[in-house]
C-alpha positions in Angstrom: 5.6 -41.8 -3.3 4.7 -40.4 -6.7 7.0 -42.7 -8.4 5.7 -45.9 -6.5 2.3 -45.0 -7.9 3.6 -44.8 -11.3 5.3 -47.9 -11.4 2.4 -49.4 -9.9 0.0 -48.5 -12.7 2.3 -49.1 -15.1 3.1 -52.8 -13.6 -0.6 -53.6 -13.8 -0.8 -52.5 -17.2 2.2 -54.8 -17.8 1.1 -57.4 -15.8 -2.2 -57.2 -17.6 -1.0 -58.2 -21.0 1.8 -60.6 -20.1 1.9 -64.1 -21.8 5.2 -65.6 -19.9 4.2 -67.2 -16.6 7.9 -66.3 -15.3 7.5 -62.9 -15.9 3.8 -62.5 -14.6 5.2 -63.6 -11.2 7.9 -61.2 -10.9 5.3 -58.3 -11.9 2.8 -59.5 -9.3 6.0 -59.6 -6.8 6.9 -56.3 -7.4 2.9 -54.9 -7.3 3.0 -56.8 -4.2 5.8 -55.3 -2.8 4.8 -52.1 -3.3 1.3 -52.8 -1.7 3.1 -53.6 1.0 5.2 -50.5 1.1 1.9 -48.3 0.5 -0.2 -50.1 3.4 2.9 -49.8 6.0 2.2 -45.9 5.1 -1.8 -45.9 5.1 -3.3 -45.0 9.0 -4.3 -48.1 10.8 -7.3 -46.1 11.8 -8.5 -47.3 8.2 -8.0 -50.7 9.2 -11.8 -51.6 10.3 -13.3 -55.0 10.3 -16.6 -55.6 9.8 -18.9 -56.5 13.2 -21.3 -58.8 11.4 -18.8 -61.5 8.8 -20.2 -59.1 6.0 -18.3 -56.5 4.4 -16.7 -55.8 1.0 -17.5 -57.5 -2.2 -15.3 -56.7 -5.4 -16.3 -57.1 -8.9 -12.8 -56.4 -11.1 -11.9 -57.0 -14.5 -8.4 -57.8 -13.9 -7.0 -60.9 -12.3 -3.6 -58.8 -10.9 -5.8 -55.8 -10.1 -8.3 -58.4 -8.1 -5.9 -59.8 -6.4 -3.9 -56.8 -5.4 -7.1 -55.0 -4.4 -8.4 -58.3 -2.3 -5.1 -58.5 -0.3 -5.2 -54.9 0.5 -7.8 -54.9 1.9 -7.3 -58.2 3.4 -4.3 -57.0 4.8 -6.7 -53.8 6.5 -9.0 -56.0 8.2 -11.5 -56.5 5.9 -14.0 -59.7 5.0 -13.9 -59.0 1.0 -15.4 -61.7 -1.4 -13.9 -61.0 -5.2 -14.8 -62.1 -8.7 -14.1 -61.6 -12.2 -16.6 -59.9 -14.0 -20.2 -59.1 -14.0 -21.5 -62.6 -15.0 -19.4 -64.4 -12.1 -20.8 -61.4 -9.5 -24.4 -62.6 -10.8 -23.8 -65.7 -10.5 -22.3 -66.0 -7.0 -24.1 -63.0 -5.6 -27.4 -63.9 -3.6 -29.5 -60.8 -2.0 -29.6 -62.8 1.9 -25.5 -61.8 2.0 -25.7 -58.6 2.8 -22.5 -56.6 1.5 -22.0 -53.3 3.0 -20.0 -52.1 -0.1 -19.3 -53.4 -3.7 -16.4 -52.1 -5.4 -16.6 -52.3 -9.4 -13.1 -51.9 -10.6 -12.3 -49.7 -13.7 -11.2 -52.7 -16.0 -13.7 -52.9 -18.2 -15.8 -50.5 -20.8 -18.2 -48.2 -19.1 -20.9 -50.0 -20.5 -19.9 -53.2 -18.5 -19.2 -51.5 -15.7 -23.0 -49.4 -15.7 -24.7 -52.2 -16.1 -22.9 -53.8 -12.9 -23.8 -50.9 -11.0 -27.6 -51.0 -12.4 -27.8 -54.6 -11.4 -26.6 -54.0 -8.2 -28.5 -51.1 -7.2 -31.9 -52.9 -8.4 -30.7 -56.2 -6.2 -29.1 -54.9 -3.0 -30.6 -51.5 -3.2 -29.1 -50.8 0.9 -25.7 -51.6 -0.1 -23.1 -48.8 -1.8 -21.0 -48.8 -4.4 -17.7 -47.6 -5.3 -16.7 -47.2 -8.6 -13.0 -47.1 -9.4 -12.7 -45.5 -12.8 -9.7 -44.7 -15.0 -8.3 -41.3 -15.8 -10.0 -41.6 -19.4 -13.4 -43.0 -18.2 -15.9 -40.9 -17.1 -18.2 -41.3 -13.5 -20.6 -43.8 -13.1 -24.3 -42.5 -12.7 -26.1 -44.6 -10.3 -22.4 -45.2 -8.2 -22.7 -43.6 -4.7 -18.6 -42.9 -4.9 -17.1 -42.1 -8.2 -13.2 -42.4 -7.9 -10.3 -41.9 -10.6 -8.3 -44.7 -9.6 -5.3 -42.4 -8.9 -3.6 -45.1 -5.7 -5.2 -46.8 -2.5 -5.1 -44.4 -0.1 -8.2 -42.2 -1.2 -10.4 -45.5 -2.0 -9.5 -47.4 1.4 -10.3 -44.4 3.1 -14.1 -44.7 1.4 -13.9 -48.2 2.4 -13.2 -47.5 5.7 -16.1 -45.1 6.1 -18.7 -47.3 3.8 -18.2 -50.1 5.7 -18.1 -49.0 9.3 
């Protein structure tokens, strides 16, 4: 299992940065593949769906990592909206909406990433927010969960009890 995780880190990273259209599909094949593989494994007991149509919205900084992330959690049950970026999540965002849980992916340089989470705490100040960091990063302040982005199963399982 430790060697899925690896490749999928590393495939993102890959993924990230590629320029040839051919080769970006077969990485986001693979990182699908091994989504796959990791939610057969994952409980279905962390498979809730939301009781009102609201639920998870993502903010990433990554196409392949916002994509990955929105069909996981798809995939669980889940009602997720994603964009990319803080000015697309202020943009779209509107306070009547009432997300449960915003995840702010680890993409991006903390400052980005702080001044999503300040923005959303001052705007939907009943809502959480996960913050996925990187190994390198340190936590975000005003997040309520602070998570070195280490593989799904620890930040489904907030998920699962943010959003119940």
């Amino acid at each position: 299992m430790r060697d899925q995780q690896e490749e999928w880190l590393e495939l993102c990273k890959q993924a990230s940065v590629e320029q040839d259209s051919e080769k970006l599909s077969v990485l986001v094949r693979r990182i699908s593949e091994l989504l796959e593989a990791k939610d057969k494994r994952l409980p279905p007991s962390y498979a809730k769906a939301t009781s009102n149509g609201k639920g998870v919205f993502q903010i990433a900084y990554d196409e392949v990592l916002l994509v990955s992330r929105a069909e996981l959690l798809k995939n669980r049950g889940y009602e997720v909206s994603s964009v990319l970026g803080n000015d697309d999540a202020k943009r779209v965002l509107d306070k009547r909406q009432g997300h449960r849980l915003f995840i702010v992916g680890h993409a991006a340089p903390t400052e980005t990433r702080e001044e999503m989470v300040r923005w959303l705490k001052t705007n939907f100040p009943d809502s959480k927010i996960l913050a996925l960091n990187p190994t390198y990063h340190t936590n975000l302040a005003e997040a309520d969960y602070n998570l070195t982005l280490n593989g799904a199963e620890e930040w489904i399982s907030i998920v699962a009890n943010a959003v119940v």
